[in-house]
MILUM-317218 format. One record per residue (C-alpha): residue number from 1; residue in one letter; chain; x negated, y negated, z negated. Coordinates in nm, 4 decimals. Example, Ala and Ser with C-alpha at 12.3 -4.5 7.8 and 13.67 -1.06 7.14 Angstrom:
% MILUM-317218
ATOM     k   r   c         px         py         pz
ATOM     1   a   A    -1.2300     0.4500    -0.7800
ATOM     2   s   A    -1.3670     0.1060    -0.7140
***
This chain:
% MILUM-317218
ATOM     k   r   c         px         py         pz
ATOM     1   x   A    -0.7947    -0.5039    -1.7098
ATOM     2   x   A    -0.7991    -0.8829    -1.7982
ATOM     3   x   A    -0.9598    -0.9666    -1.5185
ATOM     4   x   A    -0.6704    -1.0014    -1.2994
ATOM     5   x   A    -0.4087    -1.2835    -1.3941
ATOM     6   x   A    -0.1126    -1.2390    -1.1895
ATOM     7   x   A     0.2161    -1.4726    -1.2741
ATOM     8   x   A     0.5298    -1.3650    -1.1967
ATOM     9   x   A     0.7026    -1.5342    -0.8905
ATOM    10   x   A     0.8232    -1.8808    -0.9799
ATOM    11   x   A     1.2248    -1.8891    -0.9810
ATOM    12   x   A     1.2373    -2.3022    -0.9135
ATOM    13   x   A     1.2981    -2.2559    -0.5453
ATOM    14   x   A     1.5501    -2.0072    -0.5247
ATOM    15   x   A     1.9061    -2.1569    -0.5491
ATOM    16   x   A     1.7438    -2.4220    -0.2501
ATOM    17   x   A     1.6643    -2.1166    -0.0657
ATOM    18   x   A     1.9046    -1.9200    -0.1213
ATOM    19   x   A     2.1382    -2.2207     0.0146
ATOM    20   x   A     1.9150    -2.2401     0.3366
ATOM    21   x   A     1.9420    -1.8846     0.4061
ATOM    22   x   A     2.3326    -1.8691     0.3718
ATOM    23   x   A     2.3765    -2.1807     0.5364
ATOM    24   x   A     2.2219    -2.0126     0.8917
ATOM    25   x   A     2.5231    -1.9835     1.1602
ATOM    26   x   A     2.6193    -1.6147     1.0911
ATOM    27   x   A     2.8275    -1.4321     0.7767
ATOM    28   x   A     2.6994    -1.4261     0.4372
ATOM    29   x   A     2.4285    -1.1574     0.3732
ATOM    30   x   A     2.4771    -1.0548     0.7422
ATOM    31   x   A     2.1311    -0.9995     0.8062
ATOM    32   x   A     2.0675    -0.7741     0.5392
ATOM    33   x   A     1.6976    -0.6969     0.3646
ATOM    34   x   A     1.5922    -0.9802     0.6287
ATOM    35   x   A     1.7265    -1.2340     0.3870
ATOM    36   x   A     1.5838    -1.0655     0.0983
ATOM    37   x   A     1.2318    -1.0642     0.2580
ATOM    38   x   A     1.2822    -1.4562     0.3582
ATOM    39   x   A     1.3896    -1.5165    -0.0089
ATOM    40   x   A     1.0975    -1.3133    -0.1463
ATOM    41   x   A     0.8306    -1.4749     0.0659
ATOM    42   x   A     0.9882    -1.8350     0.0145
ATOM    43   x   A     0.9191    -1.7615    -0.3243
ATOM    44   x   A     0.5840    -1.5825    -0.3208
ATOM    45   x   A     0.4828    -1.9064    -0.1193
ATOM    46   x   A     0.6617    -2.1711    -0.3175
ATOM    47   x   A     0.8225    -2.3367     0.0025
ATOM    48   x   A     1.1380    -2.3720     0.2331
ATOM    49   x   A     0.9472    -2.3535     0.5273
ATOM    50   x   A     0.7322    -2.0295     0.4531
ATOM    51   x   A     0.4609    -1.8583     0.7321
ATOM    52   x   A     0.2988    -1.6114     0.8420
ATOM    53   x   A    -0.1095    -1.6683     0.8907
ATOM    54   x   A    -0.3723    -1.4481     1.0022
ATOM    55   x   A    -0.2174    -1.0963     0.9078
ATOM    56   x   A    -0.5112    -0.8281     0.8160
ATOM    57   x   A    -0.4597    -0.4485     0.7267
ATOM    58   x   A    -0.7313    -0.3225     0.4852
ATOM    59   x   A    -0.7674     0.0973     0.5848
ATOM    60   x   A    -0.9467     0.1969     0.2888
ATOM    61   x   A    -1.1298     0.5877     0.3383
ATOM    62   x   A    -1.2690     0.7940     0.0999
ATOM    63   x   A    -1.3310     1.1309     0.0474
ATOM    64   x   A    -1.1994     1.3853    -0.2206
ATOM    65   x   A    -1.3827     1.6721    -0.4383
ATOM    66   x   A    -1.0772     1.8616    -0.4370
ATOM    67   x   A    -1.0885     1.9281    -0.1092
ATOM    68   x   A    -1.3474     2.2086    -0.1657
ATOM    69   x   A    -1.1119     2.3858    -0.2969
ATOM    70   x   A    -0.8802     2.4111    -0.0379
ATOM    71   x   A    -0.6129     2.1792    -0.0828
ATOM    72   x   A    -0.5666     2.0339     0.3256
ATOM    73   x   A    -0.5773     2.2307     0.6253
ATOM    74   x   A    -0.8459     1.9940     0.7910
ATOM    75   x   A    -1.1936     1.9891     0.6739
ATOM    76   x   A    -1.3584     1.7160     0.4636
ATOM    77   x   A    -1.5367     1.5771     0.8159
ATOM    78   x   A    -1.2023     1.4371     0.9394
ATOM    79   x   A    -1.2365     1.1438     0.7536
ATOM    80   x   A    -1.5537     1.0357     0.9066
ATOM    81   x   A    -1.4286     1.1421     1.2268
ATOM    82   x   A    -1.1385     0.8969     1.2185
ATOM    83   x   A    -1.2978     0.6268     1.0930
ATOM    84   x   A    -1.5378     0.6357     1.4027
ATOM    85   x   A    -1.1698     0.6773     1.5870
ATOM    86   x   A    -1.0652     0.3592     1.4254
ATOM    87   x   A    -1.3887     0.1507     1.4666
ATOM    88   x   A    -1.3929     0.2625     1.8437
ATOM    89   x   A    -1.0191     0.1660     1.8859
ATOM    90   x   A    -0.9089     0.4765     1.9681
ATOM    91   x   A    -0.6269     0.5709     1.6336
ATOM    92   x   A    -0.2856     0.4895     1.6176
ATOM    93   x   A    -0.3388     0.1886     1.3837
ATOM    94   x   A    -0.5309     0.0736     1.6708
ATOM    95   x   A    -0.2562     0.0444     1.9006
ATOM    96   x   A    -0.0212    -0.1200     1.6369
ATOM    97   x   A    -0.2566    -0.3874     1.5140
ATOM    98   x   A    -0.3431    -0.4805     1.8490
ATOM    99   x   A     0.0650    -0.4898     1.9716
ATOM   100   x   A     0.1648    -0.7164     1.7134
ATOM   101   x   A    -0.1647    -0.9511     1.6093
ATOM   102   x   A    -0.2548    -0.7901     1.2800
ATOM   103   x   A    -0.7038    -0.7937     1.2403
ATOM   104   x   A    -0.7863    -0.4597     1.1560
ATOM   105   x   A    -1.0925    -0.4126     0.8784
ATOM   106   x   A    -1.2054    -0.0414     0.7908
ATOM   107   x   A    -1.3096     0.0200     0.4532
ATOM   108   x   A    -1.5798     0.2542     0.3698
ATOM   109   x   A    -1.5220     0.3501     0.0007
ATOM   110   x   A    -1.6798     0.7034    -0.0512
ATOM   111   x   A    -1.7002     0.8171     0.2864
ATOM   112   x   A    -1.9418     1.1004     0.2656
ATOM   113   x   A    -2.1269     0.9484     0.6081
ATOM   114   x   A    -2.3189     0.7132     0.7053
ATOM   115   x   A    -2.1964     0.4814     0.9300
ATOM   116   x   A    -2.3694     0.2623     1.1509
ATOM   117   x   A    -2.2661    -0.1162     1.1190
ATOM   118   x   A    -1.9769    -0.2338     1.3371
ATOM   119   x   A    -1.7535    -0.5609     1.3409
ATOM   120   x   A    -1.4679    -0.4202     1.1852
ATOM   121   x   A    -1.6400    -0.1943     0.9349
ATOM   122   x   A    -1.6438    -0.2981     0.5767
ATOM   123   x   A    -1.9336    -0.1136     0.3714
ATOM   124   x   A    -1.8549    -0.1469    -0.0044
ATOM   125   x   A    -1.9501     0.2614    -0.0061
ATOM   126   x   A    -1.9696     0.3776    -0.4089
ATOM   127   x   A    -2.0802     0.7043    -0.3626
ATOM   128   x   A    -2.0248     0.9937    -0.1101
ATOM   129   x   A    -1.6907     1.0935    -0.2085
ATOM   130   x   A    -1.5555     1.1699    -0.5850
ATOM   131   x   A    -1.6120     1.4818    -0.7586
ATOM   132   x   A    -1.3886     1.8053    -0.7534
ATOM   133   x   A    -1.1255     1.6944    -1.0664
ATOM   134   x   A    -1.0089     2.0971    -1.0924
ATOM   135   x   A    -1.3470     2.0130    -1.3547
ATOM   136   x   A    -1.4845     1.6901    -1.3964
ATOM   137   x   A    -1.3473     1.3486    -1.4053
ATOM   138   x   A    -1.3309     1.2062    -1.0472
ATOM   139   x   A    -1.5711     0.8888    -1.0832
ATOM   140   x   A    -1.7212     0.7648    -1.3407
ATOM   141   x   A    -1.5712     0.4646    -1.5662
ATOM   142   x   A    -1.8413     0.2311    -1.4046
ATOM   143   x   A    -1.7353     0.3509    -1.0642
ATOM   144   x   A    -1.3687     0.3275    -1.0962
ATOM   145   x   A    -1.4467    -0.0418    -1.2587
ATOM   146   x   A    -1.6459    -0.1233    -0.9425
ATOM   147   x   A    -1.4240    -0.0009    -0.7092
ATOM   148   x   A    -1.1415    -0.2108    -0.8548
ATOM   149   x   A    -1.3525    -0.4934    -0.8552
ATOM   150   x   A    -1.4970    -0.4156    -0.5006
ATOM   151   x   A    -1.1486    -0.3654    -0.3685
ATOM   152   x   A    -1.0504    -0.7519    -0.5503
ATOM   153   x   A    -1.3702    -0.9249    -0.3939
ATOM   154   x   A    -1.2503    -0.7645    -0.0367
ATOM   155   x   A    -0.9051    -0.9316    -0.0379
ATOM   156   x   A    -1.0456    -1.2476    -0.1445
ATOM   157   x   A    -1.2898    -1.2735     0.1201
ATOM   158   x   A    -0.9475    -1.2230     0.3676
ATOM   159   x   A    -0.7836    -1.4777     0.1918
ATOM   160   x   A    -1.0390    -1.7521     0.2073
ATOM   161   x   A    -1.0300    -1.7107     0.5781
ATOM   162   x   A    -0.6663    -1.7778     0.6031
ATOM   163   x   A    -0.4953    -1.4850     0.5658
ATOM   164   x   A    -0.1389    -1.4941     0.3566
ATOM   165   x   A    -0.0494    -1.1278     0.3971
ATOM   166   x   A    -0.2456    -0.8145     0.3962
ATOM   167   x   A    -0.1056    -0.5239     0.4618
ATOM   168   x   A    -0.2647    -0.1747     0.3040
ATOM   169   x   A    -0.3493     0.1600     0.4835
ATOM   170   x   A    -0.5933     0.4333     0.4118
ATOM   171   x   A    -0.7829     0.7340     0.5199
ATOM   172   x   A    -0.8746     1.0533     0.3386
ATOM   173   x   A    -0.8455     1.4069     0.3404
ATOM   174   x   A    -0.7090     1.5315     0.0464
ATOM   175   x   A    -0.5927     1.1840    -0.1268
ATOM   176   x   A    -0.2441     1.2900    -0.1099
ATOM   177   x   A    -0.3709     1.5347    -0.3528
ATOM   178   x   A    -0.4749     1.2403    -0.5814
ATOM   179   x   A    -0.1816     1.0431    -0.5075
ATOM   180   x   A     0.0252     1.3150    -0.6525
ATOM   181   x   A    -0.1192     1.4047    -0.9645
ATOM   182   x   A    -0.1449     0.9857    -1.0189
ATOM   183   x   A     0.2321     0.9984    -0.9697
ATOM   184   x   A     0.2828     1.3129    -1.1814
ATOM   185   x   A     0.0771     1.1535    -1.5097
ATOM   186   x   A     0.1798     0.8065    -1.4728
ATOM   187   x   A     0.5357     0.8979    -1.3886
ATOM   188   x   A     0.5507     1.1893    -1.5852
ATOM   189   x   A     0.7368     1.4308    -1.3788
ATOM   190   x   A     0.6279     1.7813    -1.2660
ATOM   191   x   A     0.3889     1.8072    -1.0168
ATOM   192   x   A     0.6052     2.0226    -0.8207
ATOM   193   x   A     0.8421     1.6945    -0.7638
ATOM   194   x   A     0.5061     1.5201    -0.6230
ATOM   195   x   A     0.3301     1.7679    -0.4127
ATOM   196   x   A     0.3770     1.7375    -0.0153
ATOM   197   x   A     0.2501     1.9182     0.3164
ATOM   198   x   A    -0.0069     1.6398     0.3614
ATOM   199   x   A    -0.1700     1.6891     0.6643
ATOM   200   x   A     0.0463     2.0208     0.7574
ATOM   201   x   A     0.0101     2.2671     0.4913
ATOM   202   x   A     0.2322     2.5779     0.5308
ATOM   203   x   A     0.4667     2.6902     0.2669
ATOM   204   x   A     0.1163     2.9070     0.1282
ATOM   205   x   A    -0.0473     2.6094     0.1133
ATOM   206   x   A     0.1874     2.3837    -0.0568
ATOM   207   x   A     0.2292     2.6628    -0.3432
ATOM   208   x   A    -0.1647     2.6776    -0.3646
ATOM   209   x   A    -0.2259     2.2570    -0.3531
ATOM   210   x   A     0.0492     2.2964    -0.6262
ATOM   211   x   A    -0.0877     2.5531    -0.8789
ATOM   212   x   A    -0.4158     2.3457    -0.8054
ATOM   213   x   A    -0.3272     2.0633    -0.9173
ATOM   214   x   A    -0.1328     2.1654    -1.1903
ATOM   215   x   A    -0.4432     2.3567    -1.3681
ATOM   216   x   A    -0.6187     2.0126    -1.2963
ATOM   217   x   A    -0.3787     1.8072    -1.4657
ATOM   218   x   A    -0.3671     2.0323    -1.7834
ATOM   219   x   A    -0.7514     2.0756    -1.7665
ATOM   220   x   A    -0.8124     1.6832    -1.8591
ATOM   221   x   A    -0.4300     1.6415    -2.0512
ATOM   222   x   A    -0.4219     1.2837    -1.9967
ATOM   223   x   A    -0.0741     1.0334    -2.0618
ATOM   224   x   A     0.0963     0.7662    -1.8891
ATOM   225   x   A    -0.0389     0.5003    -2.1249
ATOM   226   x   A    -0.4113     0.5017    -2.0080
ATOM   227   x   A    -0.3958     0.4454    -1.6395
ATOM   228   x   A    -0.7513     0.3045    -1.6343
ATOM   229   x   A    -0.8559     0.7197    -1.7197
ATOM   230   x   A    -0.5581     0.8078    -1.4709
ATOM   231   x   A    -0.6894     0.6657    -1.1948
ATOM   232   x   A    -1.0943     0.7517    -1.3278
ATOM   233   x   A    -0.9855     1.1741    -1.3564
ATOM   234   x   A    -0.7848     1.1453    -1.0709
ATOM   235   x   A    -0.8106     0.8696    -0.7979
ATOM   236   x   A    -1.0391     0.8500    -0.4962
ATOM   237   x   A    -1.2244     0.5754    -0.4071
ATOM   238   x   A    -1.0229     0.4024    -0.1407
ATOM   239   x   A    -0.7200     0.4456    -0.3904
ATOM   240   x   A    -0.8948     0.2288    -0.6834
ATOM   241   x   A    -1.0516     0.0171    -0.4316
ATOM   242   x   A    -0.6971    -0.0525    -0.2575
ATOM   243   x   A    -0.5443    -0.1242    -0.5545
ATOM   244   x   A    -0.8146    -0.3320    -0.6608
ATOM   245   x   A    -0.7424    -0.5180    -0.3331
ATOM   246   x   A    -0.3481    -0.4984    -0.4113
ATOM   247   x   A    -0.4018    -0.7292    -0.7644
ATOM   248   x   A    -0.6424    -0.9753    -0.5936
ATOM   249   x   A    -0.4561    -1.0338    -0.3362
ATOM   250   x   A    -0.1263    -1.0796    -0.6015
ATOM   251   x   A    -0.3202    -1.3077    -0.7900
ATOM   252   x   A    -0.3987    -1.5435    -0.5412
ATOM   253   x   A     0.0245    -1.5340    -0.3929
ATOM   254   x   A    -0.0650    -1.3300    -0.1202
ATOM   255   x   A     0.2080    -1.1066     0.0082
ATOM   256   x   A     0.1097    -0.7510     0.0269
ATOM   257   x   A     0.2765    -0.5162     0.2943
ATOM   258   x   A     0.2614    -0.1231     0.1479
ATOM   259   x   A     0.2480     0.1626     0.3954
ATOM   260   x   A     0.3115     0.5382     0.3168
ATOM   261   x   A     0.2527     0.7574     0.0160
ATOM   262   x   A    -0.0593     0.6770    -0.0750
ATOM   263   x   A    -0.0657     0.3027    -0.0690
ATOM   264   x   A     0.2077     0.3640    -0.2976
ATOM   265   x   A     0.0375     0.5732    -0.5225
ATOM   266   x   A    -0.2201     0.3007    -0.5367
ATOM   267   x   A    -0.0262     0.0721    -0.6122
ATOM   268   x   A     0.1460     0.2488    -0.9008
ATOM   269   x   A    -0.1752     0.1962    -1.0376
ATOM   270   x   A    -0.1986    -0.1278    -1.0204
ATOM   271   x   A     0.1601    -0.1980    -1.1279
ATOM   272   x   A     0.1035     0.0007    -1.4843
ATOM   273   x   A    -0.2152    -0.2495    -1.5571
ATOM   274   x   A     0.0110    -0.5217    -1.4170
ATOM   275   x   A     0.3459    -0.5162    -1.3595
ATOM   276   x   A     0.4111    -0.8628    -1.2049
ATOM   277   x   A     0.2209    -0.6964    -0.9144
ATOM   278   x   A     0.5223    -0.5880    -0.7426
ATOM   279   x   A     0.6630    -0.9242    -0.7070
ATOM   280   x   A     0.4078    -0.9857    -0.4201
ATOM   281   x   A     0.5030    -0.6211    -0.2574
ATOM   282   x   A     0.7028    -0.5792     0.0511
ATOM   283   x   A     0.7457    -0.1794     0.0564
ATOM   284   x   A     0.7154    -0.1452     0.4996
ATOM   285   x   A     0.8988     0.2128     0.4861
ATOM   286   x   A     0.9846     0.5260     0.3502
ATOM   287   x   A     0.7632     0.8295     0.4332
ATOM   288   x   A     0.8463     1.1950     0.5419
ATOM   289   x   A     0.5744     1.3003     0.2331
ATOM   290   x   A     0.8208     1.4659     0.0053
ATOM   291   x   A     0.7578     1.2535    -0.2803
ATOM   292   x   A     0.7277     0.8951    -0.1182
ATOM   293   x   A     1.0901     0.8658    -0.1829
ATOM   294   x   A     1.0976     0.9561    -0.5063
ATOM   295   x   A     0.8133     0.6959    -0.5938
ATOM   296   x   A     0.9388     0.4481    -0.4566
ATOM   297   x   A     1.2838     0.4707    -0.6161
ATOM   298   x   A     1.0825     0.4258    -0.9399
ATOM   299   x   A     0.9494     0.1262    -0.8651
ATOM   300   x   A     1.2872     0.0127    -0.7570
ATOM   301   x   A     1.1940    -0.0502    -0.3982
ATOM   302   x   A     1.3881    -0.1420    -0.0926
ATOM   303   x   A     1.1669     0.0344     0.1615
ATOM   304   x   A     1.2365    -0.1852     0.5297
ATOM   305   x   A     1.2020     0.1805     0.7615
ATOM   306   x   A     1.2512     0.5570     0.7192
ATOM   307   x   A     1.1347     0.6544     1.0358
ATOM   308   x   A     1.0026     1.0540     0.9296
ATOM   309   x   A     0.6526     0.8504     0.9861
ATOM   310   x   A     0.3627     1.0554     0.7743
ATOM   311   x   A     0.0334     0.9734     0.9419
ATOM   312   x   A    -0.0805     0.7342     0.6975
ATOM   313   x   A    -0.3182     0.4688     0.7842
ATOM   314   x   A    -0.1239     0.1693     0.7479
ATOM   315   x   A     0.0837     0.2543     1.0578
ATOM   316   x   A     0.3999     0.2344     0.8947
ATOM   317   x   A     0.2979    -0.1221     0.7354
ATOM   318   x   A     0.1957    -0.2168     1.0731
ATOM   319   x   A     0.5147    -0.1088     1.2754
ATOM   320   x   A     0.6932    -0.3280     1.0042
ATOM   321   x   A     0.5085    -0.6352     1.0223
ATOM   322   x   A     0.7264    -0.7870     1.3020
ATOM   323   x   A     1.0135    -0.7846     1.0534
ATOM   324   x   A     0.8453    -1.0336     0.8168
ATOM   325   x   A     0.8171    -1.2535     1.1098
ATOM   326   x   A     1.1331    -1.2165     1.1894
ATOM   327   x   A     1.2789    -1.2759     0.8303
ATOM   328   x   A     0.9883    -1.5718     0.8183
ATOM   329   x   A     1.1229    -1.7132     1.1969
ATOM   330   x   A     1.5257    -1.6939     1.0869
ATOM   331   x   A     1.4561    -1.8943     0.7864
ATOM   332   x   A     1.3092    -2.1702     1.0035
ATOM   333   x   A     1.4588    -2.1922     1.3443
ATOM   334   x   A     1.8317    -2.0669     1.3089
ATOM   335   x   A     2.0323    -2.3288     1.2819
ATOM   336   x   A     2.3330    -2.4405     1.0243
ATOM   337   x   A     2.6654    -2.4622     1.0704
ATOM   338   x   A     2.6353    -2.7968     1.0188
ATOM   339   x   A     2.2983    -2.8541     1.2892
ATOM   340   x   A     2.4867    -2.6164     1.5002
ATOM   341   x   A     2.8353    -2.7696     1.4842
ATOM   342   x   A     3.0133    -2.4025     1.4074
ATOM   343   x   A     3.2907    -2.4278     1.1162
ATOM   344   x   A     3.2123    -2.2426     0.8666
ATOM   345   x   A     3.4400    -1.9438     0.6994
ATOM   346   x   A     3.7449    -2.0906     0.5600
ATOM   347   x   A     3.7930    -2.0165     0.1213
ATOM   348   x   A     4.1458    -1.8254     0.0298
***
């Protein structure tokens, strides 16, 4: 996966900013992970004086094999259904997009519909859905390279029209199927330790998406060290596509804004084909999926909200948007000590 070059966050900048943000009229490291977002997104953008510009979620949707065999307690349909909901303005990412500014663009991966065109509908379709991966491989290698490369050429298109943050949601039953046997291969941990309710499974149905996935995982026997085949066997479309979307928009300093569990998943992905990755990631909260926690921790993330939110479409990334603004807004319009004419705290 050479075709992404990604550097790792230039470090010139950071004593100056690190200055500014202690110099603000209030006590050192008083405002918490604010300060640590201003510092990260001084640095993603190379300046003092950083901003926010045209925010855009990307709601990738796809749908999932496995879900034949009976892994969500909705059927396959819903995902069509709620990308209608979200082209007709009627979902919850709706409402938080519109509240605080954020463009809204719906993805159509693998939906297994056709969908009429609309303004905010995005048609980079690969095939109807992936195949059932209790058997066969999800997509093919040519598919999983297009959707990666799909998913790139999507965030760059947002990014030449101004946009300097893109925030990532998704739509699909059964991808937090996928997202959890990605997290048990490339994390190697049991899948018992990655397996949620999703969508409201009962205790039944958690034991039976469980076994499921377990006799998938040993059926293709796969390690951590290929996650190109990882995400192939296992991913959905609007997984590889979103992390496609995750390392473009890294490699052009854009600052990427992860929702729930599978955004996360996704962009494990990316972050085993390149690392650096995560230095562009602002993690917006911690999910109620039972896992989400547990990935995040190993990708040594600082997650802004754990609000027991679990509906997925980029709502949580949304809800936390007005916090980069506010970390963004602090940095630039709180005064010193010395603008302000407050003494500062006196050394023992």
């Amino acid at each position: 996966m050479n075709r992404f070059q990604i550097p790792p966050l230039a470090n010139s900048l950071k004593v100056e900013l690190q200055r500014k943000i202690d110099s603000k009229t209030k006590p050192l490291g008083a405002l918490g992970l604010l300060e640590t977002i201003a510092l990260q997104i001084g640095l993603i953008q190379q300046t003092l004086t950083p901003k926010l510009v045209n925010p855009t979620m990307l709601v990738f949707a796809g749908d999932h094999g496995i879900v034949e065999s009976g892994v969500s307690p909705y059927p396959q349909a819903v995902t069509a259904q709620m990308v209608l909901n979200f082209l007709n303005g009627g979902a919850a990412i709706n409402v938080f997009c519109t509240q605080n500014g954020i463009k809204l663009r719906v993805v159509d991966a693998g939906v297994n519909h056709v969908f009429a065109p609309h303004a905010h509908l995005i048609d980079a379709k690969i095939a109807n859905g992936t195949a059932n991966y209790l058997t066969k491989k999800a997509m093919s290698v040519k598919q999983c390279e297009q959707a990666l490369t799909v998913g790139k050429s999507i965030a760059s298109k947002e990014i030449a029209l101004g946009c300097n943050v893109i925030a990532f949601g998704e739509m699909g039953i059964g991808n937090t199927s996928s997202a959890s046997t990605l997290m048990s291969v490339l994390c190697e941990l049991p899948v018992e330790q990655c397996v949620g309710r999703g969508t409201g499974l009962d205790d039944a149905g958690v034991l039976k998406k469980t076994a499921l996935l377990a006799q998938a995982i040993s059926h293709h026997n796969l390690n951590k060290n290929d996650p190109m085949k990882v995400l192939q066997t296992f991913g959905g479309f609007e997984i590889a596509m979103m992390a496609g979307a995750m390392l473009g928009a890294a490699e052009t300093k854009t600052i990427i804004l992860i929702d729930g569990f599978i955004a996360t998943a996704a962009l494990l992905v990316a972050s085993k084909l390149h690392p650096t990755i995560l230095d562009y990631c602002i993690f917006a909260h911690c999910s109620d999926e039972k896992a989400h926690k547990q990935l995040l921790n190993y990708l040594s993330a600082k997650p802004l909200l754990e609000m027991g939110l679990r509906l997925g479409e980029g709502t949580g990334a949304a809800l936390t948007y007005p916090l980069l603004a506010a970390a963004v807004n602090f940095l630039n319009e709180m005064a010193s000590f010395k603008s302000a004419g407050v003494s500062e705290k006196i050394d023992a």
